[in-house]
C-alpha positions in Angstrom: -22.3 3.1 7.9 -20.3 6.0 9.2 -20.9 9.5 8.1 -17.8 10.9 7.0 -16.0 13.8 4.3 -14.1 13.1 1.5 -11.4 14.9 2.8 -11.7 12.7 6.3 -11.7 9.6 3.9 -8.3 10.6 2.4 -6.5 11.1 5.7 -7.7 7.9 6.7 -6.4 6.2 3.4 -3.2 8.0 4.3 -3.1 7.2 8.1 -3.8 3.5 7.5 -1.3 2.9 4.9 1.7 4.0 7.4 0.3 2.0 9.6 1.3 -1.1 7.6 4.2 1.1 6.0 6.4 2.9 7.7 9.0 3.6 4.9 5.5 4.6 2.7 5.9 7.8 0.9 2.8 9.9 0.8 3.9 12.4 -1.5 4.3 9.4 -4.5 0.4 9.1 -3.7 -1.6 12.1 -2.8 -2.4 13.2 -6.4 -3.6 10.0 -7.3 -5.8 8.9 -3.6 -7.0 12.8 -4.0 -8.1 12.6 -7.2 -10.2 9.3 -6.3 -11.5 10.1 -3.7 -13.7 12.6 -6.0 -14.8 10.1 -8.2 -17.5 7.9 -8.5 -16.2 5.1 -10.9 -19.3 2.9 -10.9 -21.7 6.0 -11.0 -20.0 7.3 -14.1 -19.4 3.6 -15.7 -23.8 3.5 -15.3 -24.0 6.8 -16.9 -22.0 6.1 -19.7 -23.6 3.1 -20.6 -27.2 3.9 -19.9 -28.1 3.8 -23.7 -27.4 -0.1 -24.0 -27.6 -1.0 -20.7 -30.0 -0.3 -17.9 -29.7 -1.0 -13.9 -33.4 -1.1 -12.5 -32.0 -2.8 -9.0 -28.5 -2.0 -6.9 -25.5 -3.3 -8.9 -22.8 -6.3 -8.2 -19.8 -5.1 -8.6 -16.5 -7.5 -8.9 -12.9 -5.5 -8.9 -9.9 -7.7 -10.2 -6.8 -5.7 -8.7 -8.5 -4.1 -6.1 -5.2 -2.8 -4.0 -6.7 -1.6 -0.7 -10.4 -0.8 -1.9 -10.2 3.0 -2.0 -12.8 2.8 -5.4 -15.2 0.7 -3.6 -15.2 2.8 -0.6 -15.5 6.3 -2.3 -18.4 4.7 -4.3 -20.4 3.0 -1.6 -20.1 6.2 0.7 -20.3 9.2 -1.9 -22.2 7.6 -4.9 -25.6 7.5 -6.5 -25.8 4.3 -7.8 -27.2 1.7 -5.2 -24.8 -1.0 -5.3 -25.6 -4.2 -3.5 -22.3 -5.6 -3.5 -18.6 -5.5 -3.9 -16.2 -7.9 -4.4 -12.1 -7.3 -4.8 -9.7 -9.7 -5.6 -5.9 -8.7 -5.0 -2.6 -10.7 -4.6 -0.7 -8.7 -2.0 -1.9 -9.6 1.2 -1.2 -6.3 2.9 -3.6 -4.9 0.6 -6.2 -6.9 1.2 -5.4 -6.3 4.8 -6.1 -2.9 4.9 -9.0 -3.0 3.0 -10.8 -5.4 5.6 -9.4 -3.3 8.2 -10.6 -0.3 6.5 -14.1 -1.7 5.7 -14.6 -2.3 9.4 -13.5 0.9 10.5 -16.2 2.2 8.2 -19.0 -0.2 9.0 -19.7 -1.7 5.3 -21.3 -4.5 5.1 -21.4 -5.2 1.3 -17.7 -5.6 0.7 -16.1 -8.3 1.1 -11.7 -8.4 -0.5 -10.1 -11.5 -1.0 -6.5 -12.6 -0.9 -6.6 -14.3 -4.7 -4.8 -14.1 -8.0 -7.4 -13.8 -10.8 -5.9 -16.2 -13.9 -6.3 -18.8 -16.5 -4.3 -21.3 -15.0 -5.8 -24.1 -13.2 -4.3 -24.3 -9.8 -5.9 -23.2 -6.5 -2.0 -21.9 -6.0 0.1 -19.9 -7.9 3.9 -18.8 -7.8 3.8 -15.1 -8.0 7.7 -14.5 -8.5 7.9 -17.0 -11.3 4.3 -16.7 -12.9 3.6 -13.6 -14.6 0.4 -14.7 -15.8 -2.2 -13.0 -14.0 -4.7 -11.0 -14.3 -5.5 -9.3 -10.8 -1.6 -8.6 -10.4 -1.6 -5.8 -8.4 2.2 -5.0 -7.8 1.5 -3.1 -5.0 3.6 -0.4 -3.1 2.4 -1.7 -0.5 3.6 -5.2 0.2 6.8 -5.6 2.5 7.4 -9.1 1.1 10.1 -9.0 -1.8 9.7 -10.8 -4.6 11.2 -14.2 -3.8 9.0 -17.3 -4.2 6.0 -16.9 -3.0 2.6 -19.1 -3.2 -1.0 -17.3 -3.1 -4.4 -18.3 -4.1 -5.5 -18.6 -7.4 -8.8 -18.1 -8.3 -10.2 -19.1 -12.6 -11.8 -16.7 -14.5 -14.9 -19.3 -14.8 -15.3 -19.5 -11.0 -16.0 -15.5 -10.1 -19.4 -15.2 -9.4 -21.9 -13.6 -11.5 -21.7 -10.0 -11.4 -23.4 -6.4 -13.0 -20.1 -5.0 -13.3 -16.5 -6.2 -13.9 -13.7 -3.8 -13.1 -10.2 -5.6 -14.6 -6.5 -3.9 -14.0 -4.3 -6.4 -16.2 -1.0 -5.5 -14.2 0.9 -8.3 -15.8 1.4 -10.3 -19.4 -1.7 -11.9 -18.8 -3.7 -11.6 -22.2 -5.7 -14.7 -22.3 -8.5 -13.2 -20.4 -12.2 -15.3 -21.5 -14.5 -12.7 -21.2 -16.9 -15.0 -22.1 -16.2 -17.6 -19.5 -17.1 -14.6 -16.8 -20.9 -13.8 -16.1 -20.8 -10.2 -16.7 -23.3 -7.1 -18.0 -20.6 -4.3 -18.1 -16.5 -4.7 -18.3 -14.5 -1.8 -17.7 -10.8 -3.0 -18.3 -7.5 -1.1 -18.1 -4.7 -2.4 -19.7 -1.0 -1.6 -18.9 1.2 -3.0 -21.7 1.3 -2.9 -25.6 0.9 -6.5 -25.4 -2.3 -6.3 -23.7 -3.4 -3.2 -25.2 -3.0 -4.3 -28.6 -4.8 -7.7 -28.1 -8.1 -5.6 -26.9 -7.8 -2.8 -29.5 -10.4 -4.5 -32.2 -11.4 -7.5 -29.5 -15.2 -8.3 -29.8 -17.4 -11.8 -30.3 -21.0 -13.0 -30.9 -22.1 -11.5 -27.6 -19.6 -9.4 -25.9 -19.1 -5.2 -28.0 -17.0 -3.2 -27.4 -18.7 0.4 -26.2 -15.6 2.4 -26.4 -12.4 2.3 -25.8 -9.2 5.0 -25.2 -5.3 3.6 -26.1 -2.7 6.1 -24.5 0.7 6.2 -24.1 1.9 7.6 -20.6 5.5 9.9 -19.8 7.3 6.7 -19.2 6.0 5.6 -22.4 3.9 2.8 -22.1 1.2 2.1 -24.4 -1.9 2.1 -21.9 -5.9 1.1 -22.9 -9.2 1.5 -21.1 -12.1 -0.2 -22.9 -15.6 -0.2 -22.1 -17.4 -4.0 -22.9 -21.0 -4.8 -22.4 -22.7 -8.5 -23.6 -25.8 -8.9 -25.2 
């Protein structure tokens, strides 16, 4: 693994995303990759759930909406929780891209970022212009490919492996998530639409609580929701 700064980390975030973009604004990102590159999201997701859930052994980590990788990076290089491996799922390809590129630049070798929808709809392929069903919809910034019809793989909610830790960023209307149909011991999930925020609000069954939760509404006023689930 290579030794390297948090500052030298963002520069290379920055550096490799021109690289695929050359019309990419930096400015439209530097609060947000600066800001990351300081955090530790499965470190503090351990913490915070330490008093019902305990990791004795490095954690799995699966990310739905994984852009480029930049949490798994920051996390494998600069955290204190051991984590055996990570697995990202995006739909933009360019994303995914990066992150592979970026994972081998840095020499991990317990990543791995796949080119997938993450959904409820069973089809290995699925029409991303015309489908706004999914649940690892990451509209990226960073895909040159407009919006026209466009097939990518699909991956079912039943078929992600067994994990510790679920990260899930529902970009799109996809509400019919089955949290229950995913092996899971913590979900962190960030919702970014009333629709989905509301759904999740008071959502809880015979094994899955809800450890807490925070509903927002941002400046372009969007009802927002990050909520913390762990099974029994």
């Amino acid at each position: 693994m290579q030794q390297i700064t948090e500052s030298q980390l963002y520069q290379l975030f920055i550096e490799k995303l021109k690289s695929h973009r050359h019309d990419f604004v930096q400015d439209h990102h530097d609060t947000m990759l600066k800001k990351r590159v300081r955090s530790r999201t499965v470190e503090s997701i351990v913490y915070d759930c330490r008093n019902s859930i305990k990791f004795d052994q490095p954690v799995v980590v699966i990310e739905l909406g994984c852009s480029f990788g930049f949490l798994s990076f920051v996390d494998l290089l600069f955290g204190n929780q051991k984590i055996n491996s990570w697995t990202g799922y995006d739909i933009d390809k360019t994303s995914i891209d990066i992150a592979n590129e970026l994972k081998q630049q840095l020499g991990l070798k317990n990543t791995s970022f796949i080119h997938s929808a993450v959904s409820s709809i069973e089809s290995d392929k699925i029409d991303t212009s015309t489908n706004d069903k999914l649940l690892a919809m990451e509209l990226s910034y960073l895909s040159s490919e407009t919006h026209e019809s466009r097939q990518v793989p699909n991956t079912h909610y039943k078929n992600l492996p067994a994990c510790d830790i679920i990260l899930i960023d529902i970009e799109g209307e996809e509400v019919n998530v089955d949290l229950d149909a995913i092996d899971f011991k913590i979900c962190v999930l960030e919702t970014n639409n009333h629709k989905a925020t509301s759904m999740f609000e008071h959502f809880e069954t015979s094994n899955i609580k809800m450890l807490k939760h925070n509903i927002f509404t941002n400046p372009h006023g969007v009802t927002k929701g990050e909520f913390v689930f762990f099974k029994n």
